[in-house]
C-alpha positions in Angstrom: 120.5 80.6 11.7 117.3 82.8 11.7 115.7 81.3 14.6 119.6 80.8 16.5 120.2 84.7 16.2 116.4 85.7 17.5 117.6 83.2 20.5 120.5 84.9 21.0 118.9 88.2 20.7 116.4 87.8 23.3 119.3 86.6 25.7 121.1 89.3 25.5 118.1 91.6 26.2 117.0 89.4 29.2 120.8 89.6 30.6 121.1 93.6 29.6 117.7 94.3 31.6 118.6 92.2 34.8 121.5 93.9 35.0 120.1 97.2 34.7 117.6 96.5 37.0 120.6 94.9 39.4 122.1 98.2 38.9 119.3 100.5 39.9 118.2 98.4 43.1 121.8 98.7 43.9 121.6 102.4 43.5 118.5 102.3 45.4 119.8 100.6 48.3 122.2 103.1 48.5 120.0 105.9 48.3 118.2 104.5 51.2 120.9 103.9 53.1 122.3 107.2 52.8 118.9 108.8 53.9 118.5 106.9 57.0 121.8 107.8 57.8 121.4 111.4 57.1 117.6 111.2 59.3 119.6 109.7 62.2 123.1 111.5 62.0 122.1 114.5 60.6 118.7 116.1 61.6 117.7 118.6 58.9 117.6 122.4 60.3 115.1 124.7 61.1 114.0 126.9 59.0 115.3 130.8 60.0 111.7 132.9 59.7 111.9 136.5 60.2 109.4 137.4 63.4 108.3 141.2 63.7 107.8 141.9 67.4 104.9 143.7 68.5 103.9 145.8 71.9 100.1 145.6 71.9 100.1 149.0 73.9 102.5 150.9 71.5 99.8 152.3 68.9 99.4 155.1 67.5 95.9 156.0 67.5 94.3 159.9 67.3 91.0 159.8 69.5 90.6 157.3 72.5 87.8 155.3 73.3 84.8 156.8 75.6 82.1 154.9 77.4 78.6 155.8 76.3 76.2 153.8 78.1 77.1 150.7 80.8 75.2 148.9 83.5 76.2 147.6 86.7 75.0 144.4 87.5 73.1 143.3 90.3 71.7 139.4 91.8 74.7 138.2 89.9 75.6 134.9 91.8 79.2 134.6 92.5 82.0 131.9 93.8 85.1 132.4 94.9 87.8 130.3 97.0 89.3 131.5 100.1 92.9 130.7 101.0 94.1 130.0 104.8 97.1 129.1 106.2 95.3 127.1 109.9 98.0 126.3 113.0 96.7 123.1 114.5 97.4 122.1 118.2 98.8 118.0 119.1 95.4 118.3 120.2 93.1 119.0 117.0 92.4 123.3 118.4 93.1 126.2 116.1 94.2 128.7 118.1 94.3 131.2 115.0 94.8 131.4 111.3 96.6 133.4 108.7 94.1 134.3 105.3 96.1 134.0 102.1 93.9 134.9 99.6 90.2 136.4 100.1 87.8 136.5 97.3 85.6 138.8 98.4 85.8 141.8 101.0 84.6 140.9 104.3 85.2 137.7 104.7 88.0 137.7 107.5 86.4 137.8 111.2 83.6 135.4 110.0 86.2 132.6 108.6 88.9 133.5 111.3 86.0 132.6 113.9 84.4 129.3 112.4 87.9 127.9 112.3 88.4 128.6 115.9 85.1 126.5 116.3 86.6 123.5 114.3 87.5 120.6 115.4 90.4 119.1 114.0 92.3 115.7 113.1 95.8 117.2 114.1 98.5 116.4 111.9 100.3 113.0 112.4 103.7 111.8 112.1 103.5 107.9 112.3 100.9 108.1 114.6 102.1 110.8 116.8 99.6 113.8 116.9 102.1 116.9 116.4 101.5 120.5 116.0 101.8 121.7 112.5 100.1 124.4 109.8 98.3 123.4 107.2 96.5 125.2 103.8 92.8 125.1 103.0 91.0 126.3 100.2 87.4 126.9 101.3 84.7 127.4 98.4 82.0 130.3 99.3 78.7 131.2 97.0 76.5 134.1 97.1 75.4 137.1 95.2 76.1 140.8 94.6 72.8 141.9 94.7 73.3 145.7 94.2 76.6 147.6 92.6 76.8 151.0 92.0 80.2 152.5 89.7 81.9 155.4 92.5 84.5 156.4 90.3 86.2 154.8 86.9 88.7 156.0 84.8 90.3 154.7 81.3 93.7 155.5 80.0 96.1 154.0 77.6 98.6 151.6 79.1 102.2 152.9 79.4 103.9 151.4 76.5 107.1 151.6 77.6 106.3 150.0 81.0 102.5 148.4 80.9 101.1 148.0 84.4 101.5 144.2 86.0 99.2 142.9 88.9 101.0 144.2 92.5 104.0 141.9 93.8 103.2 139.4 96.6 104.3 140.8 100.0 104.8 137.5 102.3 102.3 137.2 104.9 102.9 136.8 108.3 100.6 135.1 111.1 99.6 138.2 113.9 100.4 137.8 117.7 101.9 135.1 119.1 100.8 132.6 116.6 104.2 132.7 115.1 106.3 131.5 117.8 104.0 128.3 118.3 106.0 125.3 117.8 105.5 123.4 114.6 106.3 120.4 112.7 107.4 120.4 109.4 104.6 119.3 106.7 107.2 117.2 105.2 107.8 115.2 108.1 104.0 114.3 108.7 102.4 111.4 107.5 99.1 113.2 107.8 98.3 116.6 107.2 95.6 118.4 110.2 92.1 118.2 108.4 88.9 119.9 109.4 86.1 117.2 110.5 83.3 119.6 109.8 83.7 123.4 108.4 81.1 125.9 108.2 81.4 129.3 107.1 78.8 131.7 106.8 78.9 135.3 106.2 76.0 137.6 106.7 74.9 140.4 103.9 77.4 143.2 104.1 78.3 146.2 101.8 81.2 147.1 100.8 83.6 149.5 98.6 85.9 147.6 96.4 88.8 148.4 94.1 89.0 147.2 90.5 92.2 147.7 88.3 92.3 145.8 84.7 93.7 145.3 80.9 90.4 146.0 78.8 90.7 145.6 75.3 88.0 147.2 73.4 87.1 146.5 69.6 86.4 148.9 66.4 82.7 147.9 66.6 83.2 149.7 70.2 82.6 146.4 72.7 84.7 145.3 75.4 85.3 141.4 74.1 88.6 140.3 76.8 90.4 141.8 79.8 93.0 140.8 82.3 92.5 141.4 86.4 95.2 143.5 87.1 94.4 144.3 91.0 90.9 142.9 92.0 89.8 139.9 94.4 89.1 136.3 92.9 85.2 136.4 93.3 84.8 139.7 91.7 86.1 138.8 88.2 82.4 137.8 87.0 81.3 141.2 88.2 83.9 143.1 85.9 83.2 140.5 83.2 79.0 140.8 83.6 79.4 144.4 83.6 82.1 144.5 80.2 79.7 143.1 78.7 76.8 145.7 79.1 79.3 148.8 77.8 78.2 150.7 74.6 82.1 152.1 73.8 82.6 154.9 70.9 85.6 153.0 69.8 89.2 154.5 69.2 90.2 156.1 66.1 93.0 156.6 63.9 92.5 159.1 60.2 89.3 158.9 61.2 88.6 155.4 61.0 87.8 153.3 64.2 90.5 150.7 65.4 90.9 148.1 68.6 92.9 149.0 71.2 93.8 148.1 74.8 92.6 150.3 77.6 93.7 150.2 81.5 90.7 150.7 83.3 90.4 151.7 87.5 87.4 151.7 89.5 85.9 152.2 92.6 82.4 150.4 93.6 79.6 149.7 96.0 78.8 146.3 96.1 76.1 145.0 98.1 76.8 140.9 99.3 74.0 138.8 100.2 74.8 135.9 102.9 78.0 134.1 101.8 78.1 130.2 102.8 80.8 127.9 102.3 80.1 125.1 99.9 83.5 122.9 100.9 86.4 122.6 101.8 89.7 120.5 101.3 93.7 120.5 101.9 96.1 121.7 99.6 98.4 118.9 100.3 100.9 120.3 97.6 100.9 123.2 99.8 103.3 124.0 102.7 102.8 127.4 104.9 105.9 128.6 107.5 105.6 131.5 109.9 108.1 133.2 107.9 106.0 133.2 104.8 108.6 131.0 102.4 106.8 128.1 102.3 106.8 126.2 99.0 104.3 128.5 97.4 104.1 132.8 97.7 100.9 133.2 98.3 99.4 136.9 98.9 96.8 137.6 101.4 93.5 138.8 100.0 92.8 143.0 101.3 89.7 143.5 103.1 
């Protein structure tokens, strides 16, 4: 009887622990079950955070910051990339072209005058040569050799309404270059492309303008700015000299604090020769006489 009941007993623990463990897959399975459900019917929210907003130009600080020392630079290489809009004859002559952008001052009567001394492939629509327009980006090198600072003034940014770079006023191709007849790019199986493009541009001077952001540390450096109203080729000058300034930095109780600064200048800047390094098509790009072509482009000031 002693051995029959330890029999039994060990039965009825083997059958008590498979069902209990038959009980908790099943609960298991469940569980799972009701998870996936919830991950695929019912996405769990987003989180609600509380975001302070902030106007970097809205600070209240007691003394400004004022330039100490700074020094223009000078044999300072520079690129830049000139945008023009060319109209291109059935038979591969550019009578005249429109610039869109200009990255340095200068540059219009030299480019405007190589491109009439292209020769073109014009642009083709299966096979047949047909007048159209088309948008080159030409890459130029030089150097500033000399700059001298005219005038410059810093003042803090409106917080209310912080200065934005200028709006783009469509350009609009001078004398009778507008009337030309012209196919549409979209139409043309082949855009007009230059089949040899030189551009040189002798050493000039010139006065240019300079608007920026500047934003100026407590240790008193300039360490990041945003062009506001300068050409293309110019930003290395702005960010070469930036990087000379000695700045008694801005303070507040006392204590010195980081702030941002809009900055306006006027200087002479003497260009050695400027040469074109290449060029290619901006096949993405469309240009109409109108100036609504697919992108608003603003021409570069002299």
């Amino acid at each position: 009887m002693l051995g029959y009941d330890s029999d039994m007993k060990r039965w009825l623990m083997t059958g008590l622990l498979l069902m209990f463990c038959t009980h908790l897959g099943a609960q298991e399975g469940t569980a799972r079950a009701w998870q996936q459900r919830l991950k695929l019917e019912e996405p769990l929210p987003v989180p609600v955070l509380a975001v302070r907003p902030a106007n970097p130009f809205a600070l209240r600080i007691d003394v400004g910051p004022r330039l100490l020392t700074a020094v223009p630079p000078r044999k300072l290489p520079v690129t830049g990339t000139a945008k023009v809009a060319v109209y291109v004859d059935a038979g591969g002559i550019s009578p005249g072209a429109l610039p869109l952008e200009l990255p340095f001052p200068g540059l219009t009567q030299e480019l405007l005058t190589a491109l009439k001394k292209t020769k073109f492939e014009p642009g083709r629509a299966n096979r047949v040569a047909r007048p159209s327009w088309v948008v080159l980006e030409v890459q130029l090198a030089g150097k500033i050799k000399e700059s001298a600072v005219v005038k410059q003034d810093l003042r803090f940014p409106d917080p209310a309404a912080p200065p934005a770079p200028p709006a783009a006023s469509p350009p609009y191709p001078p004398g009778r270059l507008a009337a030309l007849p012209a196919a549409d790019a979209a139409t043309l199986t082949n855009l007009a492309t230059p089949r040899r493009l030189k551009v040189r541009v002798p050493g000039h001077q010139a006065q240019v303008g300079i608007h920026a952001l500047v934003h100026f540390t407590a240790d008193g450096r300039a360490d990041r700015f945003v062009p506001l109203g300068m050409q293309s080729g110019l930003v290395a000058w702005l960010s070469t000299y930036l990087a000379s300034w000695k700045v008694q930095p801005a303070q507040l109780d006392a204590k010195p604090v980081p702030c941002w600064m809009q900055y306006t200048a006027r200087v002479m800047m003497k260009f050695s020769r400027l040469s074109s390094s290449s060029v290619r098509v901006v096949a993405g790009e469309r240009f109409t006489p109108s100036g609504r072509g697919s992108s608003d482009a603003t021409p570069g000031g002299e």
